[in-house]
C-alpha positions in Angstrom: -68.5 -46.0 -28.7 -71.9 -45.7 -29.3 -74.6 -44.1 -27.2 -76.6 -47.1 -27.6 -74.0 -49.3 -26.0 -73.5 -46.8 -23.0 -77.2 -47.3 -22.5 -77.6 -50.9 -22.7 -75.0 -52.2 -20.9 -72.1 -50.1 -21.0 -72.5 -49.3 -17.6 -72.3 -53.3 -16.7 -69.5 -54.0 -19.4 -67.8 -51.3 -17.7 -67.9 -52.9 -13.9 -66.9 -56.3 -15.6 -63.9 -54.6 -16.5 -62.9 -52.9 -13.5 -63.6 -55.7 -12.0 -61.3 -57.8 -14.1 -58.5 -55.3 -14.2 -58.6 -55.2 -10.2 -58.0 -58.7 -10.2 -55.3 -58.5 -13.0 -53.9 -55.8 -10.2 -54.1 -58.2 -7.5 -52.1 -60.9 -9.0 -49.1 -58.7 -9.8 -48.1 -58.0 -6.4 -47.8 -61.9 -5.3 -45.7 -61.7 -2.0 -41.8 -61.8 -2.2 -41.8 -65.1 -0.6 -42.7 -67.3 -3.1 -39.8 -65.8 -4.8 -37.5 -66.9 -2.2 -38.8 -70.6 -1.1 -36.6 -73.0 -0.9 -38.6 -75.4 -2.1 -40.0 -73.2 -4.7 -40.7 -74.4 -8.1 -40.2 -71.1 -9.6 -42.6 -71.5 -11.9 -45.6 -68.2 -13.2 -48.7 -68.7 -11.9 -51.2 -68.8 -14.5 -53.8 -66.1 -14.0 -57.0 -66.6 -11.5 -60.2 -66.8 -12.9 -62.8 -63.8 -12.5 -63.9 -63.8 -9.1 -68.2 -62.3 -9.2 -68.2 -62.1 -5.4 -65.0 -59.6 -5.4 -67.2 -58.1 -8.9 -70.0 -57.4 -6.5 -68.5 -56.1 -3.9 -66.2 -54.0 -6.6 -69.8 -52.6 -8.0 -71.1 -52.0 -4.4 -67.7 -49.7 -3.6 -68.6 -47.8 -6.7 -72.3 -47.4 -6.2 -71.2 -45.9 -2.4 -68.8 -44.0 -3.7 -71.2 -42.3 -6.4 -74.1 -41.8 -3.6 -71.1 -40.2 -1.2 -70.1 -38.2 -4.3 -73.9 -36.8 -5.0 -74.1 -35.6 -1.2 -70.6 -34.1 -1.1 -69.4 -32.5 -4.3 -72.0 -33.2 -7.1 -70.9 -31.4 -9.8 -67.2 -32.3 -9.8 -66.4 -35.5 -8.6 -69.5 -37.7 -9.8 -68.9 -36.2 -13.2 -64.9 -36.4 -13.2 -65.6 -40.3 -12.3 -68.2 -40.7 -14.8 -66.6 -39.4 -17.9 -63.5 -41.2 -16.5 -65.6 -44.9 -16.5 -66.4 -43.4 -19.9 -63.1 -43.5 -21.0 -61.6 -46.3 -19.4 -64.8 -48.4 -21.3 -63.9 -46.7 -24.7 -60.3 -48.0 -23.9 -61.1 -51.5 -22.9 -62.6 -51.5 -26.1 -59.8 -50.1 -28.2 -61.7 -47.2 -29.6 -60.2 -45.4 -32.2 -57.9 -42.6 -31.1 -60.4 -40.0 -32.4 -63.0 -41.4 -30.5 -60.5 -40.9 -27.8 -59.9 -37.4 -28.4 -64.1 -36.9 -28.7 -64.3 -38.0 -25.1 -61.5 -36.3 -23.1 -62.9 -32.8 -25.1 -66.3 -33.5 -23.7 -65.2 -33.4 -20.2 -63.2 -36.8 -19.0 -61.3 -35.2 -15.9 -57.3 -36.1 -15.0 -57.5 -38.6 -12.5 -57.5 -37.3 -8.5 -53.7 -37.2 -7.5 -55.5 -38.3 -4.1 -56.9 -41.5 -5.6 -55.3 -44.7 -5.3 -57.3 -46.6 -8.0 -56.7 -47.9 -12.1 -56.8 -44.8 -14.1 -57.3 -44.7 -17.7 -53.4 -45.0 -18.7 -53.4 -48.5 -16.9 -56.1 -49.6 -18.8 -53.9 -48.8 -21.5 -51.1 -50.6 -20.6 -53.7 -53.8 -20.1 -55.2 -53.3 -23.1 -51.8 -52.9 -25.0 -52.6 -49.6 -26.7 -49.7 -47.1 -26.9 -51.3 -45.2 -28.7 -54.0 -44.7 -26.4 -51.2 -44.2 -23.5 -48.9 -41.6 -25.3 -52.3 -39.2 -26.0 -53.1 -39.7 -22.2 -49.6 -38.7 -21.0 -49.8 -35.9 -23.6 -53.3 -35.3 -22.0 -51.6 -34.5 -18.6 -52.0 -38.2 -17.2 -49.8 -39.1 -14.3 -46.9 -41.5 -16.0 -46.4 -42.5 -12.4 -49.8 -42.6 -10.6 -50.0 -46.0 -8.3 -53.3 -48.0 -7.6 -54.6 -49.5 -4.7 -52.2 -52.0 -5.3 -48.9 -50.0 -5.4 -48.6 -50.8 -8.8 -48.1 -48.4 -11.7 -48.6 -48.5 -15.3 -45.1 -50.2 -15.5 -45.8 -52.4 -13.1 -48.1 -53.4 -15.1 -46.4 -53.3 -18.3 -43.4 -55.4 -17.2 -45.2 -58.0 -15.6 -47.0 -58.7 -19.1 -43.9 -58.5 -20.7 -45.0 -55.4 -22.9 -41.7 -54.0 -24.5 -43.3 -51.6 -26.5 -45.1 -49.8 -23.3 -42.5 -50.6 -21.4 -40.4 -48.2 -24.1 -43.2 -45.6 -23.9 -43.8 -45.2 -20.5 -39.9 -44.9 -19.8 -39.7 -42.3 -22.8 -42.0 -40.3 -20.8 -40.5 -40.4 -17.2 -42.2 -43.1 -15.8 -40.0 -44.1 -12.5 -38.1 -47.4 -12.7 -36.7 -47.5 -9.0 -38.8 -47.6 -6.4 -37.2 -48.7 -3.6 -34.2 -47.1 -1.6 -31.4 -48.1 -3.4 -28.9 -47.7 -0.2 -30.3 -48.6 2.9 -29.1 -49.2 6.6 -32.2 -52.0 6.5 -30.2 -55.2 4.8 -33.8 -57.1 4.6 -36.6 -54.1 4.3 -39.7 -55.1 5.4 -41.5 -52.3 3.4 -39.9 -53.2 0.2 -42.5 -53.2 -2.9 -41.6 -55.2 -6.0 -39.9 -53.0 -8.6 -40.7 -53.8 -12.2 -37.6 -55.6 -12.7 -38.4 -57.5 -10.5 -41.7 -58.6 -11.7 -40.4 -59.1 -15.6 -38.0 -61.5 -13.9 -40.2 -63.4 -11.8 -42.6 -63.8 -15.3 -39.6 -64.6 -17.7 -39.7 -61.6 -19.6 -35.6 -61.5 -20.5 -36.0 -58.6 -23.1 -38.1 -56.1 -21.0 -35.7 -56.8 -17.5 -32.9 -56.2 -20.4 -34.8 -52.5 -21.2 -35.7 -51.9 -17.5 -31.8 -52.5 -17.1 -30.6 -50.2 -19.8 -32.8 -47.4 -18.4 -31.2 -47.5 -15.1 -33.0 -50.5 -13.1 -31.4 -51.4 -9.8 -29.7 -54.7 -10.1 -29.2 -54.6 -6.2 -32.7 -53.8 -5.2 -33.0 -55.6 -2.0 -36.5 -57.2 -0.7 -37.0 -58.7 2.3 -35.5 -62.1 1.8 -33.0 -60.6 0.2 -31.3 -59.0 -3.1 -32.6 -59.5 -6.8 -30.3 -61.8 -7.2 -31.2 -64.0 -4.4 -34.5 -64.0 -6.2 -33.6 -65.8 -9.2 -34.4 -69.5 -11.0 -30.7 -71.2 -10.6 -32.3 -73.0 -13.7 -32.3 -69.6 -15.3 -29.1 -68.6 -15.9 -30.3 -66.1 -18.3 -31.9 -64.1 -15.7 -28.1 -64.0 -13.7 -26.0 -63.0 -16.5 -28.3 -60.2 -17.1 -28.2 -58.8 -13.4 -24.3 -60.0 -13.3 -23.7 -58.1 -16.3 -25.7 -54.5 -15.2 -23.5 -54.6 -11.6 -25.3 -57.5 -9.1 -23.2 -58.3 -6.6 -22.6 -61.9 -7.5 -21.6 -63.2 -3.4 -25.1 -61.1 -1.9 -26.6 -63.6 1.0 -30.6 -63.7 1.4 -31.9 -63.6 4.7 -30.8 -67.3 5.2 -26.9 -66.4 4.4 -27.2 -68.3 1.2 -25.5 -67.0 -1.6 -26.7 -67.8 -5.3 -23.9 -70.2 -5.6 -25.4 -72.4 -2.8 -28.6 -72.4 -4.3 -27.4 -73.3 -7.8 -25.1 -76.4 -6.2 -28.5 -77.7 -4.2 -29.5 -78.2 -7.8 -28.5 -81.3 -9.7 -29.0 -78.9 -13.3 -27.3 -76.2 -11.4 -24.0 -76.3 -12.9 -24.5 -73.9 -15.7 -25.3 -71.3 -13.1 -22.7 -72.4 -11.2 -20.0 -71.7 -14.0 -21.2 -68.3 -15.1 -21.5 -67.1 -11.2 -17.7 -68.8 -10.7 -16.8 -66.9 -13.8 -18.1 -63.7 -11.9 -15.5 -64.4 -9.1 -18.2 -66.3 -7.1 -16.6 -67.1 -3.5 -16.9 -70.8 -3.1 -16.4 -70.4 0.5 -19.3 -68.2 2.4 -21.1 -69.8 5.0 -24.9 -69.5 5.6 -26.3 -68.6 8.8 -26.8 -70.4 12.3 -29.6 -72.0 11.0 -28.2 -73.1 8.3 -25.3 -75.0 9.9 -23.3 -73.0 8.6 -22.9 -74.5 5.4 -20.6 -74.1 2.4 -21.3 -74.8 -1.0 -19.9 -77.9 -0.7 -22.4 -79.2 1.3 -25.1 -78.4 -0.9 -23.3 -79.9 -3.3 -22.9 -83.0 -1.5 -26.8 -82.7 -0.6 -27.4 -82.1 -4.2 -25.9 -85.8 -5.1 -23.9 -83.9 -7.9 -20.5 -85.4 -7.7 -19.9 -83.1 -11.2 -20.5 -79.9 -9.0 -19.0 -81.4 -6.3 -15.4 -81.9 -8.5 -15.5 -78.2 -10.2 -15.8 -76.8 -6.2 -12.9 -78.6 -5.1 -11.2 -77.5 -8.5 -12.3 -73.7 -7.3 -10.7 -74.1 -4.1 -13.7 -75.1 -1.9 -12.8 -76.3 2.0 -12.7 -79.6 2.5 -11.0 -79.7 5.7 -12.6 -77.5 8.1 -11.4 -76.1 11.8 -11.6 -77.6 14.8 -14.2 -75.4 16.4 -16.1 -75.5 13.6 -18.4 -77.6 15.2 -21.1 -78.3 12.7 -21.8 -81.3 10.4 -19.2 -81.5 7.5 -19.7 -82.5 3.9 -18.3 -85.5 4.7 -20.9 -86.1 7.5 -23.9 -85.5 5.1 -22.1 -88.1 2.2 -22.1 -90.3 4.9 -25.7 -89.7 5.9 -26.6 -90.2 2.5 -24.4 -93.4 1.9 -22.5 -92.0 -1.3 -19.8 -93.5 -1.5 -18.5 -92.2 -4.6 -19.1 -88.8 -3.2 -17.3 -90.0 0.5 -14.0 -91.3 -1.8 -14.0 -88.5 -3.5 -13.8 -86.1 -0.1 -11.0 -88.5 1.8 -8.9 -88.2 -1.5 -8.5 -84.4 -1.3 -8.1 -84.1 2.1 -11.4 -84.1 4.2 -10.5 -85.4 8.0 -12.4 -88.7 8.8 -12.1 -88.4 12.1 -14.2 -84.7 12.0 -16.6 -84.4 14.8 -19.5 -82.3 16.5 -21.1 -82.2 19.5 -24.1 -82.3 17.5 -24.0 -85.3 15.6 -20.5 -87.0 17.0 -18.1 -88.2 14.2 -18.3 -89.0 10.7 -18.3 -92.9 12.2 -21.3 -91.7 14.6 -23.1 -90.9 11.7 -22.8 -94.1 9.6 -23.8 -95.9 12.8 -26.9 -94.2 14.2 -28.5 -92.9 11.2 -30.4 -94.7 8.8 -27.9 -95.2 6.0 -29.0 -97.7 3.5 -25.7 -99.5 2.7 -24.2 -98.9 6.3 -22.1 -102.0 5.9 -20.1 -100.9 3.2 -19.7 -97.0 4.2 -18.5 -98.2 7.9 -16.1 -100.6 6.0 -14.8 -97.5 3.4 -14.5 -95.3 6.3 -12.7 -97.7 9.3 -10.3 -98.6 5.9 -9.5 -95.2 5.7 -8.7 -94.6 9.6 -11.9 -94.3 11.1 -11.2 -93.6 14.6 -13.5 -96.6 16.4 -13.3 -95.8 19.6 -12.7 -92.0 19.3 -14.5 -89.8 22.3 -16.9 -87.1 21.3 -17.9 -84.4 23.9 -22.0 -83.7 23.5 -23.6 -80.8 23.6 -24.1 -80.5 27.5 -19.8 -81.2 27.7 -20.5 -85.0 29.0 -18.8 -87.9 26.0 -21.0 -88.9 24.0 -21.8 -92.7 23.3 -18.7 -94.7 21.2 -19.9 -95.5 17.9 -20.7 -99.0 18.7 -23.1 -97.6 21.7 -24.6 -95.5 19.1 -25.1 -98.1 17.3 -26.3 -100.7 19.6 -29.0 -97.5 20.6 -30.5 -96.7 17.7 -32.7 -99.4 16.9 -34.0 -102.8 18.2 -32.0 -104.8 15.5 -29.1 -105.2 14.9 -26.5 -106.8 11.9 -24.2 -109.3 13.3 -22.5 -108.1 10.2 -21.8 -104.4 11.7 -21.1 -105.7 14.7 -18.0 -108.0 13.6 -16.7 -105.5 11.3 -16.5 -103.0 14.1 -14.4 -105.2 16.5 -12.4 -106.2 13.9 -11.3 -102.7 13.2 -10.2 -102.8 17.2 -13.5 -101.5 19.0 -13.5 -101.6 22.5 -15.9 -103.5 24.3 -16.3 -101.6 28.0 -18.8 -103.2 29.7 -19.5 -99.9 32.1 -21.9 -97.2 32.6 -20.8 -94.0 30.2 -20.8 -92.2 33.5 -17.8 -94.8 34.6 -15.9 -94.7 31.1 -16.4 -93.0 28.2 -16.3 -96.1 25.9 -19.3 -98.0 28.5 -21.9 -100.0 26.8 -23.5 -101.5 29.7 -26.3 -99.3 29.6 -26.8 -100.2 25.5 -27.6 -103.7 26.3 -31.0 -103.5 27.1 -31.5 -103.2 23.5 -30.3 -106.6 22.8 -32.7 -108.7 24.5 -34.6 -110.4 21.7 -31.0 -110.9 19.9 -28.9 -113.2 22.5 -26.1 -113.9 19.5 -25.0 -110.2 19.2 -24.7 -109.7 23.1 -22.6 -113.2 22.9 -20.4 -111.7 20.0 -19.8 -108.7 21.9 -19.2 -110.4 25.2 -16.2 -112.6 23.4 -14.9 -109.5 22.7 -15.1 -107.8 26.1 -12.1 -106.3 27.8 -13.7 -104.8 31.4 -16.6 -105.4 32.9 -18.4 -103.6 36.0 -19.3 -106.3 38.0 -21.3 -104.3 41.0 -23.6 -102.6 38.8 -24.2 -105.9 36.0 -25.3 -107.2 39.4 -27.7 -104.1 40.9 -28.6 -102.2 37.4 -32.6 -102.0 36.6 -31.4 -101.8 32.7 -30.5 -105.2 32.0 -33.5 -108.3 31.3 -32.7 -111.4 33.5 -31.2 -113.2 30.1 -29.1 -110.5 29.7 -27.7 -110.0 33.3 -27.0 -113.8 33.4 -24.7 -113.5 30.1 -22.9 -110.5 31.4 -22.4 -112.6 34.8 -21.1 -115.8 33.4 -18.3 -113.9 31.2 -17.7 -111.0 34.3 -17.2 -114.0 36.3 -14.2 -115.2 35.2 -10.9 -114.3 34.6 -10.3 -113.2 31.0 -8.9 -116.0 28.9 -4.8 -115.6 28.2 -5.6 -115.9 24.2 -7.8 -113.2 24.8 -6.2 -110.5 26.9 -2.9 -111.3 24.1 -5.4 -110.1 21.2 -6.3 -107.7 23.2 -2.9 -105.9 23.8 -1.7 -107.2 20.1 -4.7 -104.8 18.8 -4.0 -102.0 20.8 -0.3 -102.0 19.4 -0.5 -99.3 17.0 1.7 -101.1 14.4 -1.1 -104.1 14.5 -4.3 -102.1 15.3 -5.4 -102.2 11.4 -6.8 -105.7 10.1 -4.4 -105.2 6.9 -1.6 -105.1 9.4 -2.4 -108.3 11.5 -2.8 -109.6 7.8 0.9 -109.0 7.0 1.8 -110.8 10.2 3.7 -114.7 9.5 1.1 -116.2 11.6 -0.8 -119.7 11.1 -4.1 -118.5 9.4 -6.3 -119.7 12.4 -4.9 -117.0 15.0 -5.0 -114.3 12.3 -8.6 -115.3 11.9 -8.5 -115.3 15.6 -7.3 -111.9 15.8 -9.6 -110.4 13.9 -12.9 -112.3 15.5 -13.5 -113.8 12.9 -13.1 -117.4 15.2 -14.1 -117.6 18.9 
C-alpha cells in the first residue's frame, strides 16, 4: 500500500471498511428465533445495505477512543491501534503477503486480549485470504479472539460458507464448540450460535460436513431447542448430515415438537419424513399443553397430506386415543377441515367416531358448529358410520354440553333445512327443555330461529317433550316462536308419532338403513325417516 494512499484517503477507506465489516458482523448473529418460527420460511436473508448513520457513529467511537488513548497511554495503545488500522486496510485490499510482512515488522501490535472488536485475522476471513490468515496465526494472532459480536473468525468463515478457512482456522486450533455440550438447562437462554449452526442456517452442506468431521456438536441445544429442531424439513440434506454425526433424531423444541411433526405439517415433507423414520423416528410423541398435545398424525391431517397421513398409520401411528385424553383428535381436525378422504381413511383403521372433549365436544360437535364447507356431506359420512346423535358431552366447567343439533341450531343465524332433516333422520332427539332440565334441551336454541319459521316447524314435527311452564314464562323465545311451541306443547302427541318415536329408539331400527330393510308400504318408511309429515 502506498504512502500516498494512506494519506489521501486511506484513513476514510479504512473507516468504510470497519464500518462495513461491523455490519457484516451484525448480520451473523441474527437471533435463534427466526430459526425456530413456525411460520418461518427458512429462507437466508440477503445481506443489508451499508448503513452511514451506524458508519458515523462507527468513526465517532474511534475518534473517542483515539483522543482517550492520547490522554491515557500515548505511546502504546494509539500506536498498537494505528498500525493495526494499518493492517487491517492493507488486508481489505489483499496486499501482497510481503507487503504483509513489511507492516507487522514496522510495528502492527497483536491485538489486546481485552478488546472485543474485528482484528486483522477476521478481516481475513472476510476478505477470503488464507494466506493472509495463516501468517497472522503464525504472527501470534488469537485463532479464537471474539468481537463485539461474539463471533470469531469461524463464525465468520462458516457463515460465508468458506471451506478453505474453515480448514485453516481448524488446522490451527480454532474452537468449534462453543456452547456446553451437557447441560442441566434443556432450553439455554445464554446459548450463542455455534458455527454449525450458522453454515446450516446459510445452506453451506460441505462446511457443516467439515465442522462435523472436526468434532461439531450435532446436539448443541439453543433456546428453542436442539440443532435439529432448527432445521428446513424441505432440507433433508441438512438432517441426514446431523442424523449421521449422532443427532438425536426424537429431540422436542421448546414446543414438544419433534422434527417429525414439523416435516408432516409440510405437504413436501415426506422425504424428511422417510429418512427421520428410517432413523427410528417415534411416530408417537406428543407436543406440549399448548400444543394439544398433538401427534404426528395430526399434523399430518393438518398438513392435507393423505400420502403422509398413510405411511404414519403404516409406522404404527395412534389412531385411537384414550379416554382421558381429552384433546381434539385427528379425526376432529379432518372433520374441521371437511376432508373426507382423509375422515374415511381414519374410521377405516380404527379411529372412534364417537371421540370427545370437553373442549370441543365430539367429532359430530365439530361438523355441526364449526364452519365446515361441505357440512352436509361430512355429517352424512360420519352419522353412516355410527355417529352418536344424541351423545352427551361434559364441558369444561363438568355441566353437558349442548347436543349436536343445539350446537348447531347456536352457531349461526341460518340454518339448512337440509342439516336439519338429515339429523332427525339419523334418530336425533328433539327435547324441547332448558339444558339445565335435560341434557338433550333445545328450548333455549330457539331464539335463533326467528326469521326461519320452517326449521322451528320441522323440528317441532319431530318433538318428543316439551316444557310447557317455562315455553310459557321464558324471556328467550320471540312471540312467533312461543306461539309455535304452544300450539304443538298443547296437545297430546299424535299416536303415529309417539310409534316412530319408540320404533327409532329400538336399537335394531335406530339406523335409516335399518328402517329401510323393514317390509313396510313406502309412505311410513318415508314417514319414519321424516322425510313426510
Amino acid at each position: 500500500m502506498s504512502d500516498n494512499n494512506n494519506q489521501n484517503g486511506g484513513g476514510g477507506e479504512s473507516e468504510f471498511s470497519h464500518g462495513m465489516f461491523q455490519r457484516e458482523r451484525r448480520d451473523t448473529m441474527e437471533s435463534q428465533a427466526s430459526s425456530s418460527s413456525e411460520f418461518s420460511d427458512f429462507s437466508t436473508e440477503n445481506e443489508d445495505p451499508l448503513d452511514s448513520r451506524r458508519l458515523d457513529i462507527l468513526a465517532s467511537d474511534e475518534e473517542t477512543d483515539q483522543d482517550n488513548a492520547e490522554t491515557t497511554f500515548p505511546n502504546v495503545i494509539q500506536r498498537s491501534t494505528t498500525f493495526e488500522r494499518v493492517l487491517s486496510d492493507a488486508i481489505i485490499h489483499q496486499a501482497p503477503i510481503d507487503e504483509l510482512k513489511v507492516i507487522l515488522e514496522a510495528g502492527a501490535k497483536l491485538i489486546d486480549p481485552v478488546a472485543r472488536r474485528p482484528n486483522p485475522l477476521h478481516y481475513t476471513v472476510w476478505q477470503r485470504y488464507p494466506e493472509a490468515a495463516h501468517l497472522l496465526i503464525q504472527q501470534g494472532y488469537d485463532v479464537n479472539a471474539l468481537d463485539d459480536f461474539d463471533c470469531s473468525a469461524l463464525h465468520l468463515a462458516a457463515r460465508h460458507g468458506y471451506t478453505d478457512m474453515v480448514e485453516l482456522l481448524i488446522k490451527h486450533g480454532a474452537t468449534i464448540n462453543y456452547n456446553t455440550i451437557e447441560t442441566e438447562d434443556t432450553f439455554p437462554v445464554d446459548a450463542v450460535d455455534e458455527p454449525l449452526r450458522l453454515a446450516i442456517k446459510h445452506g453451506h452442506c460441505d462446511v457443516a460436513l467439515i465442522l462435523l468431521e472436526n468434532g461439531a456438536n450435532p446436539n448443541s441445544r439453543y433456546f428453542f431447542g436442539s440443532e435439529i429442531n432448527l432445521i428446513n424439513p424441505l432440507k433433508p440434506e441438512f438432517l441426514e448430515l446431523l442424523l449421521l454425526f449422532g443427532a438425536r433424531v426424537d429431540e422436542q423444541d421448546r414446543n414438544g415438537l419433534t422434527p417429525i411433526m414439523k416435516a408432516c405439517r409440510l405437504r413436501k415433507g415426506m422425504e424428511s419424513l422417510l429418512l427421520l423414520l428410517s432413523y427410528g423416528g417415534d411416530v408417537n410423541i406428543r407436543a406440549d399443553e399448548r400444543h394439544d398435545h398433538r401427534t404426528a398424525l395430526h399434523y399430518a391431517v393438518l398438513s392435507g397430506s393423505l400420502d403422509i397421513i398413510m405411511v404414519l398409520i403404516d409406522s404404527g401411528a395412534q389412531v385411537r386415543f384414550e379416554p382421558d385424553y381429552n384433546k381434539p383428535t385427528p379425526l376432529h381436525l379432518a372433520v374441521r377441515r371437511g376432508d373426507i378422504k382423509v375422515i374415511n381413511l381414519l374410521l377405516d383403521v380404527g379411529a372412534y367416531v364417537n371421540s370427545s372433549t370437553s373442549l370441543v365436544g365430539s367429532v359430530l360437535h365439530m361438523a355441526c358448529s364449526e364452519k365446515v364447507h361441505n357440512r352436509l356431506e361430512v355429517l352424512e359420512l360420519l352419522l353412516s358410520r355410527g355417529a352418536n346423535p344424541n351423545i352427551v358431552v361434559q364441558g369444561l366447567y363438568g355441566t353437558p354440553m349442548l347436543p349436536p343439533l343445539g350446537d348447531y341450531l347456536a352457531a349461526s343465524d341460518e340454518h339448512d333445512l337440509n342439516v336439519i332433516n338429515l339429523l332427525l333422520r339419523h334418530g336425533t332427539d328433539v327435547i324441547m327443555k332448558s339444558p339445565q332440565r335435560s341434557p338433550l334441551g333445545l328450548l333455549n336454541c330457539v331464539s335463533a330461529l326467528s326469521q326461519q319459521p320452517l326449521v322451528l316447524e320441522e323440528l317441532l314435527e319431530g318433538a318428543q317433550k316439551f316444557d310447557l311452564e317455562l315455553i310459557r314464562n321464558t324471556c328467550l323465545l320471540g312471540t312467533q316462536e312461543r306461539r309455535l311451541c304452544l300450539e304443538v306443547a298443547g296437545s297430546p302427541l299424535s299416536l303415529r308419532h309417539l310409534s316412530r318415536i319408540c320404533l327409532r329408539h329400538e336399537p335394531a331400527t335406530a339406523r335409516p338403513d335399518s328402517v329401510l330393510k323393514l317390509k313396510l308400504p313406502p309412505i311410513i318408511s318415508k314417514y319414519l325417516l321424516y322425510e313426510i309429515s
